[in-house]
C-alpha positions as CSV (number, residue, x, y, z in Angstrom):
1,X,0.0,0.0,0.0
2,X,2.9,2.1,0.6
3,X,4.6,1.8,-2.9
4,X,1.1,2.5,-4.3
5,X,0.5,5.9,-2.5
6,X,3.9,6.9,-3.2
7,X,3.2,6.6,-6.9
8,X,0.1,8.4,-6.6
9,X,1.4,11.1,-5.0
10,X,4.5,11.6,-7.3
11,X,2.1,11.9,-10.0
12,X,-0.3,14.4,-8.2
13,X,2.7,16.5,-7.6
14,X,3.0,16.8,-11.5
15,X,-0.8,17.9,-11.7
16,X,-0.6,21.5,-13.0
17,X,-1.6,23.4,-9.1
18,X,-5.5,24.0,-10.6
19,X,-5.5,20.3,-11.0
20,X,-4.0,19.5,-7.7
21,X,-6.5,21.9,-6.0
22,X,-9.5,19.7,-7.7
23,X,-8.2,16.2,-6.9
24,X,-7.6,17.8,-3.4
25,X,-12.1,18.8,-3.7
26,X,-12.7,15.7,-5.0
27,X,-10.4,13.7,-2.0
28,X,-11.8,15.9,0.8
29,X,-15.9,15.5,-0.7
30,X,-15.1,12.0,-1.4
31,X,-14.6,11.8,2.8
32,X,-17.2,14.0,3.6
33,X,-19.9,13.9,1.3
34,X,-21.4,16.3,-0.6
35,X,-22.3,19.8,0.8
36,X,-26.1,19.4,1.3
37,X,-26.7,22.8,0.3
38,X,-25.8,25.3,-2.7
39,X,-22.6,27.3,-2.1
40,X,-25.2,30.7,-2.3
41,X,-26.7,29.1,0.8
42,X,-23.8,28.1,2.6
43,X,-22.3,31.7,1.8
44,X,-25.8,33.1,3.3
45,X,-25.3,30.8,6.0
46,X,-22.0,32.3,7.0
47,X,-23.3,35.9,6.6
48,X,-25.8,35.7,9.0
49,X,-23.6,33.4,11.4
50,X,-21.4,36.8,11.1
51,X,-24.2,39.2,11.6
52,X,-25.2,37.2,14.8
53,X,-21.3,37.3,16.4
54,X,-20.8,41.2,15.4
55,X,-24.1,41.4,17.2
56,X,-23.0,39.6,19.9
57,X,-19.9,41.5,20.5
58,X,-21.7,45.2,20.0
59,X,-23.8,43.9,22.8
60,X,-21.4,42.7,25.1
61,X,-22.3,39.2,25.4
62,X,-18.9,37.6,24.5
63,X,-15.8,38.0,26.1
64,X,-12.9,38.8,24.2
65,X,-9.7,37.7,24.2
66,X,-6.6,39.4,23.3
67,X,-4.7,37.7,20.4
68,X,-1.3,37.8,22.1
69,X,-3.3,35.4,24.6
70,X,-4.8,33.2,22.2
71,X,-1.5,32.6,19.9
72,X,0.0,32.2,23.4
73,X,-2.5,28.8,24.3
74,X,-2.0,28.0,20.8
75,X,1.4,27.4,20.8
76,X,1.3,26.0,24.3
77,X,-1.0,23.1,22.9
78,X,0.7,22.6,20.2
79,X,3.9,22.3,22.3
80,X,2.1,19.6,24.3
81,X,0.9,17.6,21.7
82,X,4.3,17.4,19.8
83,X,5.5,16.4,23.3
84,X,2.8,13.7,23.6
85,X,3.5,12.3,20.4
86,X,6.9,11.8,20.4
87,X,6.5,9.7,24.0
């Protein structure tokens, strides 16, 4: 199985990088399924999911975080689980 995705992926990488990006779709749809809507309704989806944060924020319901703070946990658990993996 090995030998075989090896040879697969030395001829993805010679897929123009259009090409690569649509095997890459096709890969990632082929383990996910379908989207069950269009993309106009997943892109209206996402506009109102926005409206309802900004919304949220104006109004003072969410607390904020600075982004010092959150690259700071970041890298702290991605420091831990590079440090769990190699165990």
């Amino acid at each position: 199985m090995a030998a075989l995705l090896k040879e697969l992926e030395d001829q993805a990488l010679k897929l123009s990088p259009q090409e690569r990006g649509e095997l890459i779709h096709r890969l990632i749809v082929s383990l996910e399924g379908s989207p069950e809507d269009t993309p106009e309704a997943i892109a209206q989806a996402w506009n109102e999911e926005i409206a309802r944060r900004v919304a949220d924020m104006e109004a003072g319901r969410t607390q904020w975080v600075p982004a010092d703070e959150v690259m700071t946990r970041i890298r702290a658990k991605i420091a831990a689980a590079k440090t769990a993996h190699a165990d």
